[in-house]
C-alpha positions as CSV (number, residue, x, y, z in Angstrom):
1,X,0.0,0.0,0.0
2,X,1.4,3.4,-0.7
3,X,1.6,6.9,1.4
4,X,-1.1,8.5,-0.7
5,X,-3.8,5.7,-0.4
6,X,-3.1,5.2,3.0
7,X,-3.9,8.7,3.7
8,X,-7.0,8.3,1.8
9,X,-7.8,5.4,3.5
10,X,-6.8,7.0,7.4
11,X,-9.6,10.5,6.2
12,X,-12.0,8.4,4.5
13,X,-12.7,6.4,7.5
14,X,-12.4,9.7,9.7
15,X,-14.6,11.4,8.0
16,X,-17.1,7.7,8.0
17,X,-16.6,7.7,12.0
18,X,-17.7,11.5,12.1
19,X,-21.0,10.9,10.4
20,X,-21.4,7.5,12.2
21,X,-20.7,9.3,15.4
22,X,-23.0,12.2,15.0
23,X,-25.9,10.2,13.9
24,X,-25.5,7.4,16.9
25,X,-24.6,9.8,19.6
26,X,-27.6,12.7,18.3
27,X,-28.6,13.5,21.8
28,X,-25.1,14.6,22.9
29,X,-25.1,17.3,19.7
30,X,-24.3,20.9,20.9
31,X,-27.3,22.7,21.3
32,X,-26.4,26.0,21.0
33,X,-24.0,27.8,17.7
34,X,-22.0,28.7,20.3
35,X,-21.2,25.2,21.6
36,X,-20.8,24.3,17.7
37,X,-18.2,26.8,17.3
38,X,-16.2,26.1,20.4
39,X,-15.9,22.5,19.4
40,X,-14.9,23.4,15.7
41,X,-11.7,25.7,17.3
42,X,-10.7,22.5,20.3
43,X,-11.0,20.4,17.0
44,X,-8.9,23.0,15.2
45,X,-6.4,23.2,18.4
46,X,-5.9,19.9,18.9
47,X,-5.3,18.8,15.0
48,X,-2.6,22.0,14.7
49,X,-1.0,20.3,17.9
50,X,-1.1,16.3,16.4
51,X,2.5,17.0,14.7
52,X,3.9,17.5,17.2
53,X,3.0,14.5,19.0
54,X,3.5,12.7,15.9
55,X,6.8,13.5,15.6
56,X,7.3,12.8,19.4
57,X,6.4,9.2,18.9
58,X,8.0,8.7,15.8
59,X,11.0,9.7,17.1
60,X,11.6,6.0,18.2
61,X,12.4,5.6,14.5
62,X,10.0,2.3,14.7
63,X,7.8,1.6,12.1
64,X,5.0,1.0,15.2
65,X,5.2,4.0,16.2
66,X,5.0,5.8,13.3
67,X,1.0,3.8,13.2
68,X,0.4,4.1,16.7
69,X,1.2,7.5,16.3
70,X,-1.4,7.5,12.8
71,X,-4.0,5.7,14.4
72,X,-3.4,7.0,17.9
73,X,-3.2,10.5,17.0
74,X,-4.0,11.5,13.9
75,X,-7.5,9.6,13.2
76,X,-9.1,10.8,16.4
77,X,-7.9,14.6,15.9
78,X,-9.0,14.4,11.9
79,X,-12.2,12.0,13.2
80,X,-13.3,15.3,16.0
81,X,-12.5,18.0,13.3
82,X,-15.1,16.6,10.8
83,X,-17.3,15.8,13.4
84,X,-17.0,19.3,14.8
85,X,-17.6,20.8,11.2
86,X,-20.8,18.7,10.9
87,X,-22.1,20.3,14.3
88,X,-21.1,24.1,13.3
89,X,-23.4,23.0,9.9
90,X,-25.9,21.7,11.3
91,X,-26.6,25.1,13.3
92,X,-25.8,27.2,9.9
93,X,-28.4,24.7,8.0
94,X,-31.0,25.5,11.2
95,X,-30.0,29.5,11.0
96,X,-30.6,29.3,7.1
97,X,-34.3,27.7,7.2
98,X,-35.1,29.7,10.4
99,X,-35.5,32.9,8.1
């Protein structure tokens, strides 16, 4: 498998556990735009900060690091950015049809 399809492969399956985790977990949705938007800039925080830690683990030079570091790190920071961008639409789609 090569670099390019595995990254397609690790933000595919982000952006499938986003939508699988904002239809299962629908009650625990932010209710207010507000909410929304803080989420969207922790998500934004915390995926600016996943190099770091990337390069932190992968500084073992082991080839398990580097995809502890992939699976550990960067799929749940990408995985809480889309989710976070489906929350701040959802309260743009509501503020839309309110009118």
């Amino acid at each position: 498998m090569t670099k390019d399809a595995l990254l397609f492969a690790i933000i595919a399956g982000a952006g499938a556990l986003a939508v699988w985790l904002y239809v299962r977990l629908a009650a625990r949705r932010p209710k207010t735009f507000g909410r929304a938007c803080a989420h969207g800039l922790v998500a934004a925080i915390v995926l600016a900060c996943v190099p770091f830690a990337m390069d932190f683990m992968h500084s073992q030079r082991s080839d398990a690091g580097a995809f502890a570091s992939l699976l550990g790190g960067f799929l749940p920071a990408l995985t809480y950015m889309f989710l976070a961008s489906l929350y701040v639409m959802e309260h743009l789609q509501r503020r839309i049809y309110a009118r």
